[in-house]
C-alpha positions in Angstrom: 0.0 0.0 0.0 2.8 2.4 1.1 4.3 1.9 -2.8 1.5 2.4 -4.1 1.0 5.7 -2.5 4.5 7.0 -2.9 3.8 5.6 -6.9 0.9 8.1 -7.3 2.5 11.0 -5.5 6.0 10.5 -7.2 4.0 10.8 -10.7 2.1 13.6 -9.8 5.2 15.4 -8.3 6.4 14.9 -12.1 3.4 16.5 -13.5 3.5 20.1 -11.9 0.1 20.9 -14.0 -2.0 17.7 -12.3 -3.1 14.6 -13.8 -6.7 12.8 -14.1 -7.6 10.1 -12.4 -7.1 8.0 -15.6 -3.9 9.3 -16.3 -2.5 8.4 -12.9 -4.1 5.2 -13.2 -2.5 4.6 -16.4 1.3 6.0 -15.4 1.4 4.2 -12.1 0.0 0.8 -13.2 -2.6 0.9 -10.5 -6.3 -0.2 -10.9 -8.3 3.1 -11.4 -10.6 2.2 -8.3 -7.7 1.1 -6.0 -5.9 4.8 -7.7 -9.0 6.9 -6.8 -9.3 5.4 -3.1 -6.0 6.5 -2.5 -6.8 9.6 -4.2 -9.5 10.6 -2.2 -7.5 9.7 1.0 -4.9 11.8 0.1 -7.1 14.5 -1.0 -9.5 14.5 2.3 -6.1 14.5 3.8 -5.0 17.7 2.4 -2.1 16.4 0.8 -3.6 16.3 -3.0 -6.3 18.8 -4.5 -8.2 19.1 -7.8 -8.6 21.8 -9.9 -11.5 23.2 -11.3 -10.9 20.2 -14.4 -10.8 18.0 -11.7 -7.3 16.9 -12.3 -5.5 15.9 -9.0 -2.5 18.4 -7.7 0.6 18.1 -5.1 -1.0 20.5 -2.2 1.4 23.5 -1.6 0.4 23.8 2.0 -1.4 20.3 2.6 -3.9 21.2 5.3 -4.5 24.8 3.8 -4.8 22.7 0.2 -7.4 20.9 1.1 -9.4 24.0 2.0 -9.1 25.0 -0.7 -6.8 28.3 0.5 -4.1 28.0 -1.9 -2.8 26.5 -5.6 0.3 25.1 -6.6 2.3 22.8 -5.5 4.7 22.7 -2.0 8.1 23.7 -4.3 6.7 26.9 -6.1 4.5 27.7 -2.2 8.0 27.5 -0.5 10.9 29.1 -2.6 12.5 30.8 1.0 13.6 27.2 2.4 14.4 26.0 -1.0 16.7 27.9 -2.1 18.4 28.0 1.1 18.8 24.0 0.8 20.3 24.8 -2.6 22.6 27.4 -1.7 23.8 25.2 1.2 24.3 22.4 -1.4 25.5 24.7 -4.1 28.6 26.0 -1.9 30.6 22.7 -2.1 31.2 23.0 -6.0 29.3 23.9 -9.4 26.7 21.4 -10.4 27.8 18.8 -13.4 31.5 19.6 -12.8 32.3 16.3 -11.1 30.6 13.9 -14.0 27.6 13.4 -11.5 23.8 13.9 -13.1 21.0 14.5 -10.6 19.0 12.9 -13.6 20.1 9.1 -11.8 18.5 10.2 -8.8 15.5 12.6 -9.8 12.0 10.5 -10.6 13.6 7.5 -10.0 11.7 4.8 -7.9 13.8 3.1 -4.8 12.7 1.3 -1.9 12.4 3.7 1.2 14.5 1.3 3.5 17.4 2.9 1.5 16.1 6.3 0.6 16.6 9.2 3.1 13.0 10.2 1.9 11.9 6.8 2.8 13.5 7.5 5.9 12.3 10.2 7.2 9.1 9.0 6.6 9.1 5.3 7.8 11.2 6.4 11.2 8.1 8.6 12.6 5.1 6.2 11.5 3.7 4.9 14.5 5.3 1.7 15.7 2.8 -1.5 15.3 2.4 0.4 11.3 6.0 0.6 11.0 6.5 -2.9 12.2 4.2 -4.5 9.5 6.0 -2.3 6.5 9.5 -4.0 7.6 7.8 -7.5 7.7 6.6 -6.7 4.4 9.5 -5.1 2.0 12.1 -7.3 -0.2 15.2 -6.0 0.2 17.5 -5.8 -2.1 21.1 -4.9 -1.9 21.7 -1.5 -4.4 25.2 -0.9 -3.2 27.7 -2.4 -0.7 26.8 0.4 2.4 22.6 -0.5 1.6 20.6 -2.0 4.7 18.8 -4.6 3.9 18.5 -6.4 7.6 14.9 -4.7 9.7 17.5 -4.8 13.0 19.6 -2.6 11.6 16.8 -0.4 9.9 14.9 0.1 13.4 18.4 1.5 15.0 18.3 4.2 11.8 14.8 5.1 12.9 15.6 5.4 16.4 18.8 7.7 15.0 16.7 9.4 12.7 14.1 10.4 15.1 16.7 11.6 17.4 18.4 13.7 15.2 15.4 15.1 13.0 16.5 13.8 9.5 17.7 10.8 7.4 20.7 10.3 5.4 21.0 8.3 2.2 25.1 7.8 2.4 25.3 5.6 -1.4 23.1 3.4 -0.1 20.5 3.7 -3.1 23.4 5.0 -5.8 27.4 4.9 -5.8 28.6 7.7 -4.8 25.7 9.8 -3.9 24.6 11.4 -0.7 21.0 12.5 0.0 19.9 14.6 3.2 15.8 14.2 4.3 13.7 15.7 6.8 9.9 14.9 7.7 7.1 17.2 6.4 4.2 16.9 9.3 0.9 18.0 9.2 -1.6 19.6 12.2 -1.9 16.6 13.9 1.5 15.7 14.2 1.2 12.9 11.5 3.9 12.3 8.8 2.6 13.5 5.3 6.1 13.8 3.4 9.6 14.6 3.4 11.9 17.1 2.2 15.4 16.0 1.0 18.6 17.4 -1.0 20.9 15.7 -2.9 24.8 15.4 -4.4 27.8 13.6 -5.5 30.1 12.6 -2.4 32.6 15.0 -3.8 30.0 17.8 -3.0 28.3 16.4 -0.1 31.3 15.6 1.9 30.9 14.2 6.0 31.8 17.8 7.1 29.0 19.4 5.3 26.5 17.3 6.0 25.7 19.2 9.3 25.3 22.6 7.4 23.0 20.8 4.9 20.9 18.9 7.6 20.4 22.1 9.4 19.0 23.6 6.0 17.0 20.3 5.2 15.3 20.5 8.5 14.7 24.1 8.8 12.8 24.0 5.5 11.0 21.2 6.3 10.0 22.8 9.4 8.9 26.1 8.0 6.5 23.7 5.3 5.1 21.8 8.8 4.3 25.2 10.7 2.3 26.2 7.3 0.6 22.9 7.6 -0.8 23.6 10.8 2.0 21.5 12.7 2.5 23.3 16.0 6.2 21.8 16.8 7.7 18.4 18.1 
Protein backbone atom coordinates (compact mmCIF):
# COMPACT_ATOMS: atom_id res chain seq x y z
CA UNK A 1 0.00 0.00 0.00
CA UNK A 2 2.76 2.41 1.06
CA UNK A 3 4.28 1.85 -2.78
CA UNK A 4 1.50 2.41 -4.12
CA UNK A 5 0.98 5.70 -2.50
CA UNK A 6 4.48 6.96 -2.89
CA UNK A 7 3.82 5.61 -6.87
CA UNK A 8 0.94 8.10 -7.30
CA UNK A 9 2.48 11.03 -5.54
CA UNK A 10 5.98 10.47 -7.25
CA UNK A 11 3.97 10.78 -10.66
CA UNK A 12 2.14 13.64 -9.79
CA UNK A 13 5.18 15.43 -8.32
CA UNK A 14 6.39 14.94 -12.09
CA UNK A 15 3.40 16.55 -13.53
CA UNK A 16 3.48 20.11 -11.88
CA UNK A 17 0.13 20.85 -13.97
CA UNK A 18 -1.99 17.68 -12.25
CA UNK A 19 -3.09 14.65 -13.80
CA UNK A 20 -6.71 12.78 -14.13
CA UNK A 21 -7.57 10.13 -12.39
CA UNK A 22 -7.13 8.03 -15.59
CA UNK A 23 -3.89 9.33 -16.30
CA UNK A 24 -2.50 8.35 -12.93
CA UNK A 25 -4.12 5.21 -13.15
CA UNK A 26 -2.51 4.64 -16.43
CA UNK A 27 1.34 5.96 -15.41
CA UNK A 28 1.43 4.18 -12.10
CA UNK A 29 0.05 0.84 -13.23
CA UNK A 30 -2.62 0.91 -10.51
CA UNK A 31 -6.33 -0.20 -10.91
CA UNK A 32 -8.30 3.06 -11.44
CA UNK A 33 -10.62 2.23 -8.32
CA UNK A 34 -7.71 1.14 -6.04
CA UNK A 35 -5.89 4.76 -7.68
CA UNK A 36 -8.99 6.91 -6.75
CA UNK A 37 -9.27 5.38 -3.08
CA UNK A 38 -5.97 6.48 -2.46
CA UNK A 39 -6.82 9.60 -4.23
CA UNK A 40 -9.45 10.56 -2.16
CA UNK A 41 -7.53 9.71 0.98
CA UNK A 42 -4.88 11.78 0.06
CA UNK A 43 -7.14 14.52 -0.98
CA UNK A 44 -9.46 14.53 2.31
CA UNK A 45 -6.05 14.55 3.75
CA UNK A 46 -5.00 17.75 2.42
CA UNK A 47 -2.13 16.38 0.82
CA UNK A 48 -3.60 16.33 -2.98
CA UNK A 49 -6.29 18.83 -4.52
CA UNK A 50 -8.20 19.05 -7.77
CA UNK A 51 -8.58 21.81 -9.87
CA UNK A 52 -11.48 23.21 -11.33
CA UNK A 53 -10.91 20.22 -14.42
CA UNK A 54 -10.78 17.95 -11.69
CA UNK A 55 -7.32 16.93 -12.34
CA UNK A 56 -5.47 15.88 -9.03
CA UNK A 57 -2.54 18.35 -7.66
CA UNK A 58 0.64 18.12 -5.06
CA UNK A 59 -1.01 20.49 -2.20
CA UNK A 60 1.35 23.51 -1.61
CA UNK A 61 0.44 23.76 1.97
CA UNK A 62 -1.39 20.29 2.62
CA UNK A 63 -3.94 21.19 5.33
CA UNK A 64 -4.51 24.76 3.79
CA UNK A 65 -4.77 22.68 0.16
CA UNK A 66 -7.43 20.88 1.08
CA UNK A 67 -9.37 23.99 2.00
CA UNK A 68 -9.15 25.00 -0.68
CA UNK A 69 -6.77 28.27 0.51
CA UNK A 70 -4.05 28.02 -1.89
CA UNK A 71 -2.81 26.47 -5.62
CA UNK A 72 0.29 25.12 -6.62
CA UNK A 73 2.30 22.77 -5.52
CA UNK A 74 4.72 22.67 -2.03
CA UNK A 75 8.13 23.69 -4.35
CA UNK A 76 6.75 26.89 -6.06
CA UNK A 77 4.52 27.74 -2.22
CA UNK A 78 7.97 27.52 -0.52
CA UNK A 79 10.88 29.10 -2.56
CA UNK A 80 12.53 30.83 1.02
CA UNK A 81 13.62 27.15 2.40
CA UNK A 82 14.39 26.02 -0.97
CA UNK A 83 16.69 27.89 -2.15
CA UNK A 84 18.35 27.98 1.09
CA UNK A 85 18.79 24.01 0.81
CA UNK A 86 20.32 24.80 -2.61
CA UNK A 87 22.62 27.44 -1.74
CA UNK A 88 23.84 25.18 1.15
CA UNK A 89 24.27 22.39 -1.42
CA UNK A 90 25.49 24.65 -4.07
CA UNK A 91 28.61 25.98 -1.87
CA UNK A 92 30.63 22.66 -2.07
CA UNK A 93 31.24 23.04 -6.05
CA UNK A 94 29.31 23.92 -9.41
CA UNK A 95 26.73 21.44 -10.37
CA UNK A 96 27.83 18.85 -13.36
CA UNK A 97 31.48 19.56 -12.79
CA UNK A 98 32.34 16.27 -11.07
CA UNK A 99 30.55 13.93 -14.01
CA UNK A 100 27.60 13.35 -11.49
CA UNK A 101 23.79 13.95 -13.09
CA UNK A 102 21.00 14.48 -10.57
CA UNK A 103 19.05 12.89 -13.61
CA UNK A 104 20.15 9.11 -11.75
CA UNK A 105 18.46 10.23 -8.75
CA UNK A 106 15.52 12.57 -9.83
CA UNK A 107 12.05 10.52 -10.60
CA UNK A 108 13.56 7.49 -10.01
CA UNK A 109 11.71 4.76 -7.85
CA UNK A 110 13.83 3.11 -4.78
CA UNK A 111 12.69 1.33 -1.87
CA UNK A 112 12.37 3.69 1.23
CA UNK A 113 14.50 1.32 3.46
CA UNK A 114 17.38 2.93 1.54
CA UNK A 115 16.10 6.25 0.63
CA UNK A 116 16.64 9.25 3.09
CA UNK A 117 12.98 10.20 1.85
CA UNK A 118 11.92 6.77 2.75
CA UNK A 119 13.53 7.47 5.91
CA UNK A 120 12.33 10.24 7.15
CA UNK A 121 9.07 9.04 6.63
CA UNK A 122 9.10 5.30 7.83
CA UNK A 123 11.21 6.42 11.21
CA UNK A 124 8.11 8.62 12.58
CA UNK A 125 5.08 6.17 11.46
CA UNK A 126 3.71 4.91 14.55
CA UNK A 127 5.33 1.68 15.75
CA UNK A 128 2.82 -1.49 15.28
CA UNK A 129 2.36 0.36 11.28
CA UNK A 130 6.01 0.58 10.95
CA UNK A 131 6.52 -2.92 12.21
CA UNK A 132 4.22 -4.47 9.46
CA UNK A 133 6.04 -2.35 6.46
CA UNK A 134 9.49 -4.05 7.60
CA UNK A 135 7.85 -7.48 7.69
CA UNK A 136 6.62 -6.74 4.37
CA UNK A 137 9.48 -5.12 2.03
CA UNK A 138 12.09 -7.26 -0.19
CA UNK A 139 15.23 -6.02 0.21
CA UNK A 140 17.50 -5.83 -2.06
CA UNK A 141 21.11 -4.87 -1.93
CA UNK A 142 21.69 -1.47 -4.39
CA UNK A 143 25.19 -0.89 -3.21
CA UNK A 144 27.70 -2.45 -0.75
CA UNK A 145 26.77 0.43 2.36
CA UNK A 146 22.61 -0.53 1.56
CA UNK A 147 20.58 -1.97 4.73
CA UNK A 148 18.79 -4.57 3.94
CA UNK A 149 18.46 -6.36 7.65
CA UNK A 150 14.92 -4.67 9.73
CA UNK A 151 17.47 -4.82 13.03
CA UNK A 152 19.58 -2.58 11.63
CA UNK A 153 16.83 -0.41 9.94
CA UNK A 154 14.90 0.14 13.44
CA UNK A 155 18.39 1.46 14.99
CA UNK A 156 18.31 4.24 11.79
CA UNK A 157 14.77 5.07 12.95
CA UNK A 158 15.64 5.42 16.41
CA UNK A 159 18.80 7.67 15.03
CA UNK A 160 16.73 9.41 12.65
CA UNK A 161 14.13 10.41 15.09
CA UNK A 162 16.70 11.64 17.35
CA UNK A 163 18.38 13.68 15.16
CA UNK A 164 15.40 15.09 13.02
CA UNK A 165 16.49 13.85 9.54
CA UNK A 166 17.66 10.82 7.43
CA UNK A 167 20.68 10.28 5.43
CA UNK A 168 20.99 8.34 2.22
CA UNK A 169 25.07 7.76 2.38
CA UNK A 170 25.32 5.57 -1.44
CA UNK A 171 23.11 3.36 -0.11
CA UNK A 172 20.55 3.67 -3.06
CA UNK A 173 23.38 4.95 -5.82
CA UNK A 174 27.45 4.91 -5.80
CA UNK A 175 28.56 7.70 -4.83
CA UNK A 176 25.70 9.77 -3.88
CA UNK A 177 24.60 11.36 -0.66
CA UNK A 178 21.04 12.47 -0.03
CA UNK A 179 19.93 14.64 3.24
CA UNK A 180 15.77 14.19 4.34
CA UNK A 181 13.69 15.66 6.81
CA UNK A 182 9.90 14.85 7.74
CA UNK A 183 7.12 17.17 6.37
CA UNK A 184 4.22 16.89 9.34
CA UNK A 185 0.93 18.02 9.16
CA UNK A 186 -1.55 19.56 12.24
CA UNK A 187 -1.88 16.61 13.85
CA UNK A 188 1.51 15.72 14.20
CA UNK A 189 1.23 12.94 11.46
CA UNK A 190 3.90 12.35 8.85
CA UNK A 191 2.60 13.46 5.30
CA UNK A 192 6.12 13.82 3.39
CA UNK A 193 9.60 14.63 3.36
CA UNK A 194 11.93 17.08 2.20
CA UNK A 195 15.35 16.01 0.97
CA UNK A 196 18.58 17.44 -0.97
CA UNK A 197 20.92 15.71 -2.90
CA UNK A 198 24.77 15.39 -4.36
CA UNK A 199 27.79 13.58 -5.50
CA UNK A 200 30.11 12.60 -2.40
CA UNK A 201 32.63 15.03 -3.83
CA UNK A 202 30.05 17.77 -3.03
CA UNK A 203 28.33 16.38 -0.12
CA UNK A 204 31.25 15.62 1.86
CA UNK A 205 30.86 14.16 6.02
CA UNK A 206 31.83 17.76 7.11
CA UNK A 207 29.05 19.38 5.27
CA UNK A 208 26.47 17.31 6.02
CA UNK A 209 25.74 19.19 9.29
CA UNK A 210 25.29 22.57 7.40
CA UNK A 211 23.00 20.83 4.87
CA UNK A 212 20.92 18.90 7.63
CA UNK A 213 20.37 22.11 9.39
CA UNK A 214 18.97 23.59 6.02
CA UNK A 215 16.97 20.31 5.18
CA UNK A 216 15.32 20.51 8.50
CA UNK A 217 14.75 24.13 8.83
CA UNK A 218 12.80 23.98 5.48
CA UNK A 219 10.98 21.17 6.35
CA UNK A 220 10.04 22.75 9.44
CA UNK A 221 8.89 26.10 7.96
CA UNK A 222 6.50 23.72 5.31
CA UNK A 223 5.13 21.80 8.82
CA UNK A 224 4.33 25.21 10.69
CA UNK A 225 2.27 26.16 7.35
CA UNK A 226 0.57 22.94 7.57
CA UNK A 227 -0.80 23.56 10.77
CA UNK A 228 1.99 21.50 12.66
CA UNK A 229 2.51 23.35 15.95
CA UNK A 230 6.24 21.80 16.79
CA UNK A 231 7.73 18.39 18.07
Amino acid sequence: MVTKVLRILETLHRSPSGLQLKDIAKQTAINKSTAYHFLAHLESEGYLFRDDGGAYLIGPENVAAGRNESRGNIAQAEPPPAAEVMGADRQNGEPGNDGWSAGALFGARRPLYCTSLGKAMAAFLPQEEADEMLRGLTYERFTPKTLVQPAKLKREFAKVREQGFAIDDEEAVPGARCVAAPIFDASGKVIGALSVSGPITRMAADKLQTLSTAVKKAASIISTRSGHAGL
